[in-house]
N, C-alpha and C positions, 0 to 999 in steps of 0.2 A: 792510249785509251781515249777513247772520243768525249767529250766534253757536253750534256746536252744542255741546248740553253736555258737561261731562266724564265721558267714559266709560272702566270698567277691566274686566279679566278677571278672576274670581274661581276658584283652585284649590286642589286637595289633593292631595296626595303621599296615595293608596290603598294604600300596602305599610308606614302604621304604625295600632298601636291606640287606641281609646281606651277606657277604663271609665267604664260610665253609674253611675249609682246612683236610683232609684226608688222612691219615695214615694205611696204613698194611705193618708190618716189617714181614721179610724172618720168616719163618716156624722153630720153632725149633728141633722139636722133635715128630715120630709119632710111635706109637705101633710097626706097620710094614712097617715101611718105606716110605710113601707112599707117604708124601716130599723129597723124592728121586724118586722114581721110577717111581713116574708120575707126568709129567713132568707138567700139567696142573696146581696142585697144588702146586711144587716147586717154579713157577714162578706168583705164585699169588701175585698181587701188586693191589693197588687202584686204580680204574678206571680214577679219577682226583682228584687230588694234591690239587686242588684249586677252587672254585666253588661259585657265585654267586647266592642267593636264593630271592626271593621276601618275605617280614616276612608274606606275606600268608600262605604260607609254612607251618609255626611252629602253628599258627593257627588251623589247626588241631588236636595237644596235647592239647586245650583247651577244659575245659568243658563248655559245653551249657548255664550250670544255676550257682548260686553262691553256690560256694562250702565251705564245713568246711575242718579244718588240719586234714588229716587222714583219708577225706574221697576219694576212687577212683573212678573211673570213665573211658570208654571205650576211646580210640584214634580213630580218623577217618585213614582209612588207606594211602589215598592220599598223604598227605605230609611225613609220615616216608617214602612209597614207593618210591618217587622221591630222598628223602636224601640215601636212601640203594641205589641206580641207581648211588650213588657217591664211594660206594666201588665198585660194581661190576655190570655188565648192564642189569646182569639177575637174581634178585634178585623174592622171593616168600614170601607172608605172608602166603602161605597156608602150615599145617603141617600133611596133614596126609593119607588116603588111596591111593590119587593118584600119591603120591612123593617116600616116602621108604614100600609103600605095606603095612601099618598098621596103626592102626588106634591111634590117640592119645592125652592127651586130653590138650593138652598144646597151642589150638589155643587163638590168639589173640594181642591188645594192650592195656596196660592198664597203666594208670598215678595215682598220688597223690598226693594231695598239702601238701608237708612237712612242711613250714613254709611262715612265711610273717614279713612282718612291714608295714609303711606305705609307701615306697620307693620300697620296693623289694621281691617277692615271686619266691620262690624255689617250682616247681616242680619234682619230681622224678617219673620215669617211666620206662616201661619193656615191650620188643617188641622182638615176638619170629619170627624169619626170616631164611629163609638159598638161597644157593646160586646154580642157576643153570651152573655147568662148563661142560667144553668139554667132555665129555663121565662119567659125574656122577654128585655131589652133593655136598655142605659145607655146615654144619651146625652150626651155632657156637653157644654157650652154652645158650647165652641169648644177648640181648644187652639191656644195662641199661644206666644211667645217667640223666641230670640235662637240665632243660630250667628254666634258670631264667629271668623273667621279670620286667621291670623297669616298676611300676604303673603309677608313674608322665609320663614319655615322652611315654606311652605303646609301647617299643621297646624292642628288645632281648639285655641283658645284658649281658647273656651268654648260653653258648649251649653248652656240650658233648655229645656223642651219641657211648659209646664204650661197648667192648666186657672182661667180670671181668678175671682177671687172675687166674687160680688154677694149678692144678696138669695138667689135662687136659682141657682145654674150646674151642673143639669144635669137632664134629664126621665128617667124611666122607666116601660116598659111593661112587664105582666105575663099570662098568661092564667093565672088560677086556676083554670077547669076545660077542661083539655083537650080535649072534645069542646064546646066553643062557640065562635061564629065569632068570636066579640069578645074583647079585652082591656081592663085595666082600667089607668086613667096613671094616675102621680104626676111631680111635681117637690121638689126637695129642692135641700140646701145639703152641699157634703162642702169643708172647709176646706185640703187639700192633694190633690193629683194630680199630679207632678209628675217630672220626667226630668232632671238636671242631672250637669255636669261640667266643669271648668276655675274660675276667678278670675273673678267677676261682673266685682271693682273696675276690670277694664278699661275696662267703660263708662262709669264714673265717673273716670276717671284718663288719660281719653286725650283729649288736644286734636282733634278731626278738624277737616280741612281742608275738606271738605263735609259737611254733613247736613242731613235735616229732623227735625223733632220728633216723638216717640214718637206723639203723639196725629193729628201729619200724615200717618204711616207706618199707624197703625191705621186712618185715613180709605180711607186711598188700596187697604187692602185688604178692607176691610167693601166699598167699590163691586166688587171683583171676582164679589162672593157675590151681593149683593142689589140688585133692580133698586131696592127702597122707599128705598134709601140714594142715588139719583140725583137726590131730587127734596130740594128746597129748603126742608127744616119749617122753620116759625117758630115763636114763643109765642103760644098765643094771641092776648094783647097787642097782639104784632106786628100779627098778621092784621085784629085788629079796625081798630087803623089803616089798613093798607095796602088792606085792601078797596077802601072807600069812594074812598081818595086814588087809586086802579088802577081802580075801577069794576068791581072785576071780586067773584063769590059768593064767599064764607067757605064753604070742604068742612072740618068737623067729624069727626073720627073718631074712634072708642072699639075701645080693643083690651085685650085680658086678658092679653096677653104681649108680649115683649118682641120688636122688629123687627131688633134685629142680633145675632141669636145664637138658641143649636137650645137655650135651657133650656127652653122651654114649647112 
């Protein structure tokens, strides 16, 4: 007999507050300068510091029915869009023909219940956004993070909502002259972006009774975005071996960016 997994209902009591507070640190570093030389983006800071929300709000990142660890589920766009309205005041969930001119397939929001107890569930989730500024575009790589919910009092224990660090995490585009059809990109590096509220150390201090691993949680919702994340890369290495042993051609590919995330 099949076993089905354990599943719960995730909620919130909507009639208490919470306060965000809000973070974008100076620009570090961009390809071509373009936190220098435009000015728009040099001086990019967060729209507000400090921010009360209704837990309506987060509301939103719940899912409808009772869910199991592992599995995901869509976000309502409402609430992420009012918290991004806390970095910057013209923020977009949409990603694609009518923004940078092409088509692509990285729309959406999407969450995971990574663990629980009976006290407290960790969700994690990834919400692709960017930003409209004075004469072009921010995109930032991805933003991910945590809402954790306390089951007993159904309130927010805790909330991030940031932007992951790498080499680069996040593209922008700019028109410098107004009357031409094209624009000119950059990528760059901005070391903080970021939305929090509540005691991280609950993730670090709570036994759960189910979970998977942060990195099985970020798997399972990179395949919601990208069909390139379905297929099975190896190392090279690999491949050279397995070729021959499988009989089957070694497909080689060169790419200039990066296949799970909007920074290039």
């Amino acid at each position: 007999m099949k076993t089905l997994p354990n599943t719960i209902t995730l909620n919130l009591d909507d009639d208490a507050e919470v306060s965000v507070k809000g973070f974008i640190a100076p620009i570090e570093y961009t390809q071509y300068n373009f936190h220098v030389d435009w000015d728009t983006l040099a001086n990019l800071r967060v729209a507000e510091r400090k921010k009360q929300y209704s837990t309506s709000i987060f509301c939103d990142f719940l899912p409808k029915e009772a869910v199991s660890v592992g599995t995901p589920w869509e976000i309502e766009h409402a609430g992420p869009l009012e918290l991004l309205k806390q970095f910057h005041p013209n923020p977009s969930l949409g990603m694609g023909w009518d923004l940078h001119h092409h088509k692509t397939e990285s729309q959406g929001l999407w969450a995971c219940l990574r663990a629980y107890d009976a006290e407290f569930a960790d969700i994690v989730f990834r919400i692709h956004a960017q930003f409209a500024l004075n004469g072009g575009w921010f995109t930032p790589a991805q933003f991910t993070g945590h809402l954790v919910i306390n089951r007993v009092k159904r309130s927010v224990a805790f909330f991030q909502m940031y932007v992951p660090n790498g080499t680069i995490n996040f593209d922008a585009w700019r028109k410098t002259d107004p009357d031409a059809k094209g624009h000119i990109t950059d990528s760059g590096f901005c070391p903080q972006i970021e939305l929090r509220t509540g005691i991280e150390n609950i993730l670090r201090n709570t036994q759960f009774v189910e979970s998977i691993t942060q990195e099985e949680v970020e798997h399972k919702l990179a395949l919601c975005f990208y069909k390139s994340q379905h297929i099975n890369w190896v190392s090279l290495e690999e491949a050279l071996e397995m070729g021959p042993a499988q009989q089957k051609p070694i497909h080689a590919i060169s790419i200039n960016g990066p296949l799970l995330d909007e920074s290039c």
